[in-house]
Backbone bond lengths (Angstrom), bond angles and torsions (degrees), N, CA, C in turn:
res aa  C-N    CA-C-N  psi(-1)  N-CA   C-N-CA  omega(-1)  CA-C   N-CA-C  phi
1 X - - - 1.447 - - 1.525 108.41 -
2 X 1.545 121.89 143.19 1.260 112.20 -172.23 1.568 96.75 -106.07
3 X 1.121 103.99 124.41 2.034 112.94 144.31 1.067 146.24 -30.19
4 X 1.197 140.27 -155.60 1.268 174.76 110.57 1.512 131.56 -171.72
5 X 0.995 117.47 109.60 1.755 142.36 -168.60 1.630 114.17 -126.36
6 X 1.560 83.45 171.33 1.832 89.32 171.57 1.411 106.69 -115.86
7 X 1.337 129.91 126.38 1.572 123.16 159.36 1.285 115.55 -111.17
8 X 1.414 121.22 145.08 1.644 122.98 -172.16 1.710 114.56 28.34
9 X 1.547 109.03 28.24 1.511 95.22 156.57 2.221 88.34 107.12
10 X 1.242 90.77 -13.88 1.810 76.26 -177.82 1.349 102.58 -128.07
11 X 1.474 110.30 132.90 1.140 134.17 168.66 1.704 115.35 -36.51
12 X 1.674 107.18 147.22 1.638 79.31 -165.83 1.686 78.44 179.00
13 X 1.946 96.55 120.65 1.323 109.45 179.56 1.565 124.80 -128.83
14 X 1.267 127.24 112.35 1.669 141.76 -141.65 1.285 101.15 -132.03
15 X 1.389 112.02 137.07 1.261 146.68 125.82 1.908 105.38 -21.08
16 X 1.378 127.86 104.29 1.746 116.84 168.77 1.393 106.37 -118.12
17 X 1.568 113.99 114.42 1.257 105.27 179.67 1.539 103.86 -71.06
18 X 1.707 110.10 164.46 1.337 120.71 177.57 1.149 114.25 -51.63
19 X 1.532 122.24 159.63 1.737 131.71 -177.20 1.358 109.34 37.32
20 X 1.021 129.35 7.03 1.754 139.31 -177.62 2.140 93.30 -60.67
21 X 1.531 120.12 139.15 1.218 120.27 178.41 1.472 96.82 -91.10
22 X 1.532 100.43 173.24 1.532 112.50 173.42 1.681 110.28 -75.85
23 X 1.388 101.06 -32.87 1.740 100.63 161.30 1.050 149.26 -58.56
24 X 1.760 100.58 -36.18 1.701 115.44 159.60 1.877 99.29 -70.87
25 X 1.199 98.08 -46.67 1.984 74.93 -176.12 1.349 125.82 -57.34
26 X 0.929 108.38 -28.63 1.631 115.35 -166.39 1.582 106.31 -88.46
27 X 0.869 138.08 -8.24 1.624 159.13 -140.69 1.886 91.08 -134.07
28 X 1.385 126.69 -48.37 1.348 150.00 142.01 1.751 106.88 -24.51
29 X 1.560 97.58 -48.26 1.095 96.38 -150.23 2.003 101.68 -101.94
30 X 1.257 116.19 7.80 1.286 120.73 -159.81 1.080 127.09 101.50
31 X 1.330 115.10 -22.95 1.535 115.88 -169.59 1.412 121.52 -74.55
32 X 1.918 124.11 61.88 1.108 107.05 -165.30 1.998 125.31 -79.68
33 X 1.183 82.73 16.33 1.531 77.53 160.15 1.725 139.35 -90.66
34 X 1.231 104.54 -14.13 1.103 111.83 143.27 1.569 120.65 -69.56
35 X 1.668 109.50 140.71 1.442 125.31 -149.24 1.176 109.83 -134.47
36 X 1.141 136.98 157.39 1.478 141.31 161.83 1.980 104.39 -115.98
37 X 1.153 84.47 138.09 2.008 79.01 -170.92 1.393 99.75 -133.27
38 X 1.568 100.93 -31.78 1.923 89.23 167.37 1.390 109.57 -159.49
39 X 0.871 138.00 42.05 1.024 164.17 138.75 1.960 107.89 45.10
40 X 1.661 106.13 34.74 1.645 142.85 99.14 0.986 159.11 -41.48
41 X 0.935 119.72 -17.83 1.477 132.29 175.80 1.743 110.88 56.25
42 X 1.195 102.30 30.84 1.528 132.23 160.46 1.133 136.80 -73.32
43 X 1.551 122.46 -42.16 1.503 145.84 -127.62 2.165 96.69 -112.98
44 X 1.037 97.84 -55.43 1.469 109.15 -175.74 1.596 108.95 105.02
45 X 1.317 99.91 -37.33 1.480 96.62 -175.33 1.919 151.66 -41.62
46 X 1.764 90.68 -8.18 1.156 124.96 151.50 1.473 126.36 -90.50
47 X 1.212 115.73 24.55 1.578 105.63 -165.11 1.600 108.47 -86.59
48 X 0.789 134.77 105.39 1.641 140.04 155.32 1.920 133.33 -79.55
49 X 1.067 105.75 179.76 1.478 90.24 169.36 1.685 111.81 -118.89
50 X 1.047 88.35 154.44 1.804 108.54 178.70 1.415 128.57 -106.87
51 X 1.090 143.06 74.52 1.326 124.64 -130.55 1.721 126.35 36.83
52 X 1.379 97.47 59.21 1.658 94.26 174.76 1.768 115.95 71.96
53 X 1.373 101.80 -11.27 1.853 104.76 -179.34 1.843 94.56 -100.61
54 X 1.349 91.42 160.34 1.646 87.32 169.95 1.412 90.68 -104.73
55 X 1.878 84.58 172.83 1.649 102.27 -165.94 1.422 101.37 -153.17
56 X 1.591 123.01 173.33 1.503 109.19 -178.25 1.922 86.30 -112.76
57 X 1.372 131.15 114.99 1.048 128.89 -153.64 1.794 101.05 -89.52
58 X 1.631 109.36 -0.96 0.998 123.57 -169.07 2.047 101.31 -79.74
59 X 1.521 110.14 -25.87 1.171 119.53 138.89 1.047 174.55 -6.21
60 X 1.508 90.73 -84.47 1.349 128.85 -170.09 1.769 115.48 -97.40
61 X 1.499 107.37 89.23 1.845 114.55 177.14 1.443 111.62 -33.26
62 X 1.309 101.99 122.40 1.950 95.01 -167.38 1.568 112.96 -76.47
63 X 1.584 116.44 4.61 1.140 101.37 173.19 1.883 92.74 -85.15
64 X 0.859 171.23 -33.07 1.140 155.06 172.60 1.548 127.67 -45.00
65 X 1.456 98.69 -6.78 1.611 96.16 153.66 1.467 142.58 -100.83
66 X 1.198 85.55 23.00 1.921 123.78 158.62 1.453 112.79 -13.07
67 X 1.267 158.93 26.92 1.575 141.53 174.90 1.920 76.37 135.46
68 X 0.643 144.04 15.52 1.549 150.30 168.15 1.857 114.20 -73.78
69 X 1.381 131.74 157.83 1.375 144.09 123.52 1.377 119.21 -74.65
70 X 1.543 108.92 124.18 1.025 107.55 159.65 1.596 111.21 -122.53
71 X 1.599 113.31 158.05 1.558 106.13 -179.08 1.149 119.17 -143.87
72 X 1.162 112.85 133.31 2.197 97.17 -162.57 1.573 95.22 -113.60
73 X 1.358 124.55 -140.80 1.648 124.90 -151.53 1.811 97.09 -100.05
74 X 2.061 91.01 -21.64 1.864 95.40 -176.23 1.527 118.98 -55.19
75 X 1.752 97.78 -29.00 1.029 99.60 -148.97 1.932 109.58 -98.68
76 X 1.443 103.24 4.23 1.574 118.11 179.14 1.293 94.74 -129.26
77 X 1.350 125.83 37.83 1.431 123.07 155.40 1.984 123.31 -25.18
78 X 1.387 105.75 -40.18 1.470 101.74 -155.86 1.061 95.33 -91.25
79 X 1.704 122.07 -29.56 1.110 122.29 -173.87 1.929 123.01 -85.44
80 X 1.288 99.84 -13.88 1.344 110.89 -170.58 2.198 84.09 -84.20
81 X 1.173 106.68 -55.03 1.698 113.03 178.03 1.479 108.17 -45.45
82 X 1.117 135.19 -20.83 1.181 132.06 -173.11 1.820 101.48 -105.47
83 X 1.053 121.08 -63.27 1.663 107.09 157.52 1.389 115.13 -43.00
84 X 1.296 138.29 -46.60 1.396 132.33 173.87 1.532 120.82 -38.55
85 X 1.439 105.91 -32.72 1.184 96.51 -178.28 1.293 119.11 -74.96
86 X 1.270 115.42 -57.47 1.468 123.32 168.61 1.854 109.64 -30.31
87 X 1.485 103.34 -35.80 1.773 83.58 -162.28 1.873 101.98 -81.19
88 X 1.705 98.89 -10.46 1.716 93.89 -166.74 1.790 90.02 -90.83
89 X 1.451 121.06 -11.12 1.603 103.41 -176.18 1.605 104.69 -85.95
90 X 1.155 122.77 -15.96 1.774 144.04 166.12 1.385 113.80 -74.97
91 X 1.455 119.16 -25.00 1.709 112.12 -168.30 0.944 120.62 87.04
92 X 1.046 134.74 -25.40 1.879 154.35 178.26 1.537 106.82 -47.46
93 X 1.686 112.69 4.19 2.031 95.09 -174.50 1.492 82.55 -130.08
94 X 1.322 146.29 90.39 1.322 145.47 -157.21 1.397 96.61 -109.82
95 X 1.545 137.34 -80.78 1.200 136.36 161.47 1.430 108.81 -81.64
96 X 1.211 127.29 -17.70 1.632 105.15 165.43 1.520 109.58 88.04
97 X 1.683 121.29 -10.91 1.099 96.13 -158.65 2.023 110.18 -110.95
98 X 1.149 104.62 24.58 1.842 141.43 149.85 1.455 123.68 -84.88
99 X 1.321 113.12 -24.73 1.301 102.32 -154.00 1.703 111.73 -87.46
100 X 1.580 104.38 -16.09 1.811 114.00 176.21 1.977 94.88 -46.41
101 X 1.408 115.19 -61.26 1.474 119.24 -164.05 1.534 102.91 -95.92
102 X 0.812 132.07 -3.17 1.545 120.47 145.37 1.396 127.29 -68.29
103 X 2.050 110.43 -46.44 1.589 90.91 171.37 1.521 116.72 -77.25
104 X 1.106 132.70 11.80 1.418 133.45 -178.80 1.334 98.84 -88.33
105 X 1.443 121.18 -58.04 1.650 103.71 178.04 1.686 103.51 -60.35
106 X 1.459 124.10 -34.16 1.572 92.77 179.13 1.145 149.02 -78.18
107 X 1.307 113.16 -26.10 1.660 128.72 125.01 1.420 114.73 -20.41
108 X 1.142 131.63 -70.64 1.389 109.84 -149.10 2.048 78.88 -99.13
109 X 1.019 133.88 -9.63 1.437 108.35 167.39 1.736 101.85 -59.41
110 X 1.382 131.36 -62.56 1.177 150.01 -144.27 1.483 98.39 -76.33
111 X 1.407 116.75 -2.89 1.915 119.55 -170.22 1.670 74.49 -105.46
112 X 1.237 141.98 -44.66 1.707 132.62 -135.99 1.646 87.87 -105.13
113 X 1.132 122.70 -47.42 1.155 124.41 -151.03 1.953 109.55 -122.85
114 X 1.611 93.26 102.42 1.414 111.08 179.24 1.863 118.83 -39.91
115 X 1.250 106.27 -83.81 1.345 101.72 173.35 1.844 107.52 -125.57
116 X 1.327 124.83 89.86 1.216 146.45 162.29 1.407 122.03 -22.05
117 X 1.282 148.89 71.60 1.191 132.70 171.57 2.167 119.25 -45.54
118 X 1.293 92.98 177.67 1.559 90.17 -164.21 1.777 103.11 -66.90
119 X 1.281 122.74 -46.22 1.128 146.76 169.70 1.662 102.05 -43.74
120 X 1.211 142.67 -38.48 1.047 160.32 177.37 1.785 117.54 -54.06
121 X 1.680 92.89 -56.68 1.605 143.24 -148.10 1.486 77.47 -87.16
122 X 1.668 121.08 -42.96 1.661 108.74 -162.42 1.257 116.93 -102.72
123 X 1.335 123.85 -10.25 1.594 137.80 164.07 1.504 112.47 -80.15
124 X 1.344 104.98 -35.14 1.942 101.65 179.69 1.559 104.20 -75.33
125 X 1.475 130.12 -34.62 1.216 142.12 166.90 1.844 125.90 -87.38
126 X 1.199 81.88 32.44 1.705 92.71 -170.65 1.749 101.47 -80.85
127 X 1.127 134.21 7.32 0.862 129.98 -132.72 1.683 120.27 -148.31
128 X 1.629 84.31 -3.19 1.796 107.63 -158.48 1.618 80.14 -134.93
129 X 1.635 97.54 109.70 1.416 135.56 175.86 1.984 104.91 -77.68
130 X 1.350 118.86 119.52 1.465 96.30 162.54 1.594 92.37 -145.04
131 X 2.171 111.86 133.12 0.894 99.34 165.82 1.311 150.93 -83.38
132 X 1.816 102.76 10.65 1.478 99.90 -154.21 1.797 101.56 -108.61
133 X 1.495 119.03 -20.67 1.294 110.24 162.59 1.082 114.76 -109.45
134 X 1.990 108.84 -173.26 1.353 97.17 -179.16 1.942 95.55 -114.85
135 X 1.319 116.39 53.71 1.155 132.35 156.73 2.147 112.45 67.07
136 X 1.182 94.76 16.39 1.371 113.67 -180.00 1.580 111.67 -66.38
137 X 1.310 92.30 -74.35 1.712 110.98 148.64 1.440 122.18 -27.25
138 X 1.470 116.17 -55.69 1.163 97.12 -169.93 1.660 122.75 -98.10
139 X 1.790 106.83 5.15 1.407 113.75 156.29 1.172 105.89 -70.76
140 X 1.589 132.24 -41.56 1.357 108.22 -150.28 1.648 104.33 -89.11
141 X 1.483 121.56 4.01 1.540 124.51 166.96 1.445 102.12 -87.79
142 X 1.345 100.47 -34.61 2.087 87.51 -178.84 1.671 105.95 -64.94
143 X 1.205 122.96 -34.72 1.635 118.51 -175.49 1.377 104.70 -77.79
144 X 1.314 119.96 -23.35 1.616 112.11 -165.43 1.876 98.77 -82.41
145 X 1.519 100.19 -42.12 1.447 91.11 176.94 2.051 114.68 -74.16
146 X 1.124 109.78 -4.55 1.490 91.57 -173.34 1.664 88.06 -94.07
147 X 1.121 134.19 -33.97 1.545 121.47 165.72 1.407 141.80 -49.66
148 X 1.471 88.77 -33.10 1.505 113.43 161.43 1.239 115.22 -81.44
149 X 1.007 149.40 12.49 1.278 164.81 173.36 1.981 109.34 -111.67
150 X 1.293 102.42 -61.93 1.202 103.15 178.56 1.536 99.63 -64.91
151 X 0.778 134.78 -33.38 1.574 132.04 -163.92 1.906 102.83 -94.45
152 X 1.034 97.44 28.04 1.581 124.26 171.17 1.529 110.29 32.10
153 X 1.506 95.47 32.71 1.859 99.42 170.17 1.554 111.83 -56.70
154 X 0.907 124.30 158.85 1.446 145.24 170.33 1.294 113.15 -80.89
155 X 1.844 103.27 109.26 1.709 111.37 -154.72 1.713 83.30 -119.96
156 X 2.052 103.30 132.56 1.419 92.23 174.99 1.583 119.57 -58.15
């Protein structure tokens, strides 16, 4: 079935074979930061956005992104680089290989949600599996960057 969608901002019209996921397409499509980690829809590590919401794209039938945006980690480069830092001055990016669908929920938590309490911070991220810490680290980079933010630092 053929498409038409938005990815990272560019128009973009495909051939979707049947039952094909939004993960195999996009992965199809270059986007190797999108991940498959357990192939549950458990892990987070596929998480992308869907019109601006995240989603587990591991999910999501890629013909349903029909006249849609979609946006993966390529496409918030500056912004995922600027949370990066915070998680490598915290320890929070150890193997690295969580962190594509972790900064996507924190991004789009930090676009929806003004100032986040911790309780907040752990239900929007309920969802983003990592095996190598025990997520200590990576609260105390999510608070350091939303302070740094509120405190109107200059985020790439």
């Amino acid at each position: 079935m053929e498409i038409e969608y938005v990815l990272n901002g560019a128009k973009c019209k495909d051939n979707i074979p049947e039952g094909s996921t939004l993960l195999e397409h996009l992965r199809d499509k270059g986007c190797f930061s999108v991940k498959c980690g357990c192939e549950t829809s458990n892990c987070g590590l596929c998480t992308v956005w869907l019109d601006r919401r995240p989603v587990l794209s591991c999910s999501v039938p890629a013909m349903r992104i029909e006249g849609r945006e979609v946006i993966t980690l390529e496409g918030l480069q500056a912004q995922a680089a600027g949370f990066g830092k915070f998680m490598a001055r915290q320890g929070a990016d150890q193997c690295g290989f969580c962190n594509p669908g972790f900064i996507m929920n924190v991004l789009a938590m930090v676009e929806e949600l003004d100032d986040p309490d911790e309780q907040q911070i752990n239900e929007y991220l309920a969802g983003n599996l990592c095996r190598c810490t025990g997520y200590v680290s990576h609260m105390r980079a999510i608070k350091a960057f939303i302070a740094a933010r509120q405190a109107g630092e200059e985020m790439p």
